[in-house]
N, C-alpha and C positions, 0 to 999 in steps of 0.2 A: 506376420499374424496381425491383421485386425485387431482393431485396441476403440473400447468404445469406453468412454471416459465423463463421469458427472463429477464437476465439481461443485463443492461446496462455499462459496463467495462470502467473504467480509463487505465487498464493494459491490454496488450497482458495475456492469458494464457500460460506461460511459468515456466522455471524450479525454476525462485525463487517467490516463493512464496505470496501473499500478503493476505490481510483481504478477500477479495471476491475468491480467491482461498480456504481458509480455511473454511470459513464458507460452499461454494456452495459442495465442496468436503463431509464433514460432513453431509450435507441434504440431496443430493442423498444418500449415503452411508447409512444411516438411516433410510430412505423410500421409498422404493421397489414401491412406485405409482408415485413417483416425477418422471418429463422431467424436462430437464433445455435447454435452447440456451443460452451461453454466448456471448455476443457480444465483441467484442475484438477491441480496436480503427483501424478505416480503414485504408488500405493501400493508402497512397498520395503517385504518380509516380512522382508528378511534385516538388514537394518538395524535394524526392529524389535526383533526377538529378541535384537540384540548390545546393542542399548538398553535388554533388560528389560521391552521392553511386547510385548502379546500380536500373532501376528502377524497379519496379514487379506490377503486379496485386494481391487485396487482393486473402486470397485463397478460399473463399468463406464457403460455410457450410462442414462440416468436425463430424464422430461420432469421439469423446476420446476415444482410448483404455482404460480397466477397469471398464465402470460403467453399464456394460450392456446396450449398445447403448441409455443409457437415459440420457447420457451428451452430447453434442455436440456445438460444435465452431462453430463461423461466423465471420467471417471479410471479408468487404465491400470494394468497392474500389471510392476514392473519386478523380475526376480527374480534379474538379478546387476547390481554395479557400474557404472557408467561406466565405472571404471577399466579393470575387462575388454578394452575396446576401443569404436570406435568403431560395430559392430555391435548394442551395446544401444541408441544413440538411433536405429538404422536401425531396428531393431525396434518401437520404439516408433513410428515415423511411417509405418511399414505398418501395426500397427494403427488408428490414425488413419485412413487413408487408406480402409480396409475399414470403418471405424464409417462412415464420411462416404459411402462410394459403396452403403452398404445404405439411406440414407437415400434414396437418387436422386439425390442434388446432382453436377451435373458442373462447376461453375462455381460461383466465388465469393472472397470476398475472406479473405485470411488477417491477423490480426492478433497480434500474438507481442510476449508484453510479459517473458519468462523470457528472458534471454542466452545459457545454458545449452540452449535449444532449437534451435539453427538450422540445426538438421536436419530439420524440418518446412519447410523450404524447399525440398526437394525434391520433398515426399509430394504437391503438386497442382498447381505450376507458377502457382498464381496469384497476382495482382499482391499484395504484401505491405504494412502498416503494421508499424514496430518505435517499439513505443513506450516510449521512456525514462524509467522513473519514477524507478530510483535509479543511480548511477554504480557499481555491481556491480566494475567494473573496481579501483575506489580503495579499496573496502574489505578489511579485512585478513583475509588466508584463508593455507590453508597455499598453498606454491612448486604442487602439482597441482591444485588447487582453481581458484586464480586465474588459471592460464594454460589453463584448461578455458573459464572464463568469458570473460577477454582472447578467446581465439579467438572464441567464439560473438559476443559486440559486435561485434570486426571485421567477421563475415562480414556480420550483420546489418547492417552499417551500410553495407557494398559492396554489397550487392546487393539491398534493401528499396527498392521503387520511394517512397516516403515516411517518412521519421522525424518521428515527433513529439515532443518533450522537455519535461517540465514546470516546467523552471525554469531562471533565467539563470547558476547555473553549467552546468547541461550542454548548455546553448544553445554557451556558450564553450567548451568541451570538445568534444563532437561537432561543433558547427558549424565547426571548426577543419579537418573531416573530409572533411565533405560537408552539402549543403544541409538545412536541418534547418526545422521547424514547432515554436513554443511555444506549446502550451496549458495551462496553467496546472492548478491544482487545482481545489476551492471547495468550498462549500457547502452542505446543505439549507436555506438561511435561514429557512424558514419553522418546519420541526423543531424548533432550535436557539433559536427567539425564543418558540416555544409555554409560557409555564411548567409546569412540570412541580414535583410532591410530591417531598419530601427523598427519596433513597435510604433505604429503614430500615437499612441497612450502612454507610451515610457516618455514622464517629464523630461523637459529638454533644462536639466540642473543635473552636477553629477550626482550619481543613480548609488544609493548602496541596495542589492537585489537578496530578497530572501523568497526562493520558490517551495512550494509546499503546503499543506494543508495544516489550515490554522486551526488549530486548538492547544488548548491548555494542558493537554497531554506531554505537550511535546513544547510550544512557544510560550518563554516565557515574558509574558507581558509586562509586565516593572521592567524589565530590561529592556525592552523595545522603546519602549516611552522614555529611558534614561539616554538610551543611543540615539532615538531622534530628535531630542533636544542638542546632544553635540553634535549630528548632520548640518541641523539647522544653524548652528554656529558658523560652520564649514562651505555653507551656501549649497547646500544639498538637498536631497531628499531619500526617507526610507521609504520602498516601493514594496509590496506586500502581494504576490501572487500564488493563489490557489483559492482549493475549497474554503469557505469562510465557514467553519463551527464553531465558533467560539461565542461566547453566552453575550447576551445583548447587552449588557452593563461592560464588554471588555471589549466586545466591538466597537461601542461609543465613544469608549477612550481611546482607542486608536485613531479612530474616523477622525476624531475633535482635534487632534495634533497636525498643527499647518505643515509641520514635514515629515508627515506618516500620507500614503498613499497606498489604499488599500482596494487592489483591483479587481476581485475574484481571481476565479477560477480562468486557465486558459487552455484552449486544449491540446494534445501532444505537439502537433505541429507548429505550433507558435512558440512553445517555450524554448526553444534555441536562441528565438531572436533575443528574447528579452537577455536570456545569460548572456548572451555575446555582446552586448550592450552595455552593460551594467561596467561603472567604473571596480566595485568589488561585489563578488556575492559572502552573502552573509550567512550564521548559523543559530541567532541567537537561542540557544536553546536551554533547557531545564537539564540540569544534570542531577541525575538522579535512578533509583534503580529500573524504571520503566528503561529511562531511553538509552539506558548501557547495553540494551536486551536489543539494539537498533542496528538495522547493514542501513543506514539512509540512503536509497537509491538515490537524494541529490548529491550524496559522496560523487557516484560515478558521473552526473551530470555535471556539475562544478567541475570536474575533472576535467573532463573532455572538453568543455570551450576554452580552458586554460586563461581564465578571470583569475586576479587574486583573490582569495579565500580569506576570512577570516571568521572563527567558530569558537563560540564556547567549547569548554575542555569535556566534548561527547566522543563516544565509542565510534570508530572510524578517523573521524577530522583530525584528531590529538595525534594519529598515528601518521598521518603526511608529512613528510618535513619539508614542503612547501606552503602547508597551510597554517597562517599566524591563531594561535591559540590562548590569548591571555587569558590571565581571570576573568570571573563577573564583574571587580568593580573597575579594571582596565578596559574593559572589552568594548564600551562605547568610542574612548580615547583612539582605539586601535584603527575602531570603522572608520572615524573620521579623518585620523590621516589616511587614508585610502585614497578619501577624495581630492587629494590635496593637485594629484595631478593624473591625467592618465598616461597608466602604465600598459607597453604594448602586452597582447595574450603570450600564451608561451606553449607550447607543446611537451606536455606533461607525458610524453610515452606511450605505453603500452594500457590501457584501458580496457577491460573487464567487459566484454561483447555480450548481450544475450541473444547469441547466435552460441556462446558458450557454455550458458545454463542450459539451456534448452535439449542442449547432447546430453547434459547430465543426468537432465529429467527425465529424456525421452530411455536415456536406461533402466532406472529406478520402476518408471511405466510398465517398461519391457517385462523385467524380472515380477512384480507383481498381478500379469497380465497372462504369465505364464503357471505363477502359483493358482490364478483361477481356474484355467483350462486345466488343468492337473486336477483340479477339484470338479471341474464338471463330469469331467469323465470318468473318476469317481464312484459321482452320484448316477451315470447313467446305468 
């Protein structure tokens, strides 16, 4: 059966990679009868311009190169607030609605991984996947922010004919709700095990390696800054790869630290090199109810090049017992003897494929794809 599939994006499709990249990649790739429309958060003009950067219209529907025209992007363009009212996400899922019925599709399955969307649950009527990848709910926003998002999870979680969640905090948390599916994270293992050449940007001093997307959600910054004052003891450097959000007073303390080294963003195919490099990868993170609610896809990625680990005491890391775990006020101590020599990689085993999500998804697809057809026919 034919499976035509919108999903609903936290992330731009871009070069680095996340959970809805891998998996939607994997399913088209896999069957030759799948459409996809990824919807990719809309372009704000007006936010732009209060931010200083120039301002654009989304770009609208767009096919991917690669999947034989059955991938294709959308991004929207949103030109007043949320806050306005609740007629900008109406707006927004009548355009959707209009992109999706110029294509022909009358039937298909929706998937909404943004909390903030669930007003796309009206724009087709069809059977829904909300898939959980972070607890949006526990992290800290302002008092309209958060109770913008609280709603959206609730509704999704009442009325989404399946939830998916990738990890055993929000297994406990939503399952608490209503019946919920874990599927996990994982890995390219093959990518990730391929050796790859130094980065010529990865400092030639031993490397302690933190990849991921920086924010304060998740990194926490007093601890970064206390570990790379003992790197720098240790005749080192802390190396900082991924998206940079982090607020421009937290960036500057970073930047300003002679043995902080903060590179952006790099994209899929390059970050093997850097792990395989790295005298240790690092974790330093916030521990706290957001990030207990975490499957950190760099769990599976740290895994797989077989670097030593060492991680604040977060949901996933804590559970390895090859991955050193001290305290906050040990934890810079720990990085620093890391560097003290290098240690050969190791082969960590058995590693968590998303070659193996991707079977799991494309059942869950299945079965919701069938509850449609069952429903159209129905109505005819």
């Amino acid at each position: 059966m034919a499976i035509r599939l919108v999903v609903v994006s936290l992330e731009a499709w871009d070069e680095v990679w996340r959970r809805n990249q891998h998996l939607v990649d994997g399913l088209v790739r896999s069957d030759p009868a799948l459409e996809v429309v990824f919807v990719e958060p809309p372009a704000d003009p007006l936010h732009a311009v209060r931010s200083g950067s120039a301002a654009r219209r989304g770009q609208g529907l767009r096919v991917l190169d690669g999947y034989g025209g059955r991938l294709r992007l959308y991004q929207a363009t949103k030109l007043f607030p949320r806050r306005a009212g609740s007629w900008v996400d109406a707006g927004l899922a009548r355009d959707l609605r209009r992109v999706v019925a110029g294509l022909g599709w009358t039937s298909g399955v929706l998937w909404v991984n943004d909390p903030g969307s669930a007003g796309v649950l009206d724009a087709f009527g069809w059977p829904c996947l909300y898939d959980v990848t972070d607890d949006w709910v526990a992290a800290r926003r302002g008092a309209r922010e958060h109770d913008r998002v609280a709603a959206g999870d609730a509704e999704l979680l009442r009325r989404s004919d399946e939830v998916v969640v990738c990890s055993e905090g929000l297994r406990r948390a939503k399952g608490a709700l209503r019946p919920v599916r874990l599927i996990p994270n994982a890995v390219d293992v093959r990518r990730y095990r391929t050796p790859q050449s130094r980065p010529a940007d990865l400092p030639d001093r031993p490397v302690a390696l933190y990849v991921g997307t920086l924010h304060e959600d998740r990194l926490d910054v007093d601890l970064v800054l206390r570990t790379a004052d003992r790197v720098a003891e240790a005749g080192g450097v802390l190396v900082l790869v991924g998206p940079d959000l982090l607020t421009t007073q937290n960036h500057a303390r970073l930047s300003a630290h002679a043995a902080v080294d903060v590179l952006g963003a790099r994209g899929r195919d390059a970050v093997p090199g850097y792990l395989q490099h790295a005298h240790v990868l690092v974790v330093p993170h916030l521990v706290d109810d957001f990030t207990e609610s975490l499957d950190p896809i760099k769990l599976y990625e740290y895994l797989a090049v077989g670097r030593p680990i060492v991680s604040t005491r977060v949901a996933g890391f804590r559970d390895e017992a090859d991955v050193v775990t001290p305290d906050r006020e040990h934890f810079p101590v720990a990085v620093a003897e890391s560097l003290a020599e290098w240690a050969p990689s190791v082969d960590r085993g058995s590693v968590a494929d998303w070659s193996e999500r991707v079977s799991e998804f494309r059942a869950v697809l299945a079965g919701l794809a069938a509850i449609g057809a069952r429903g159209a026919e129905a109505d005819a």
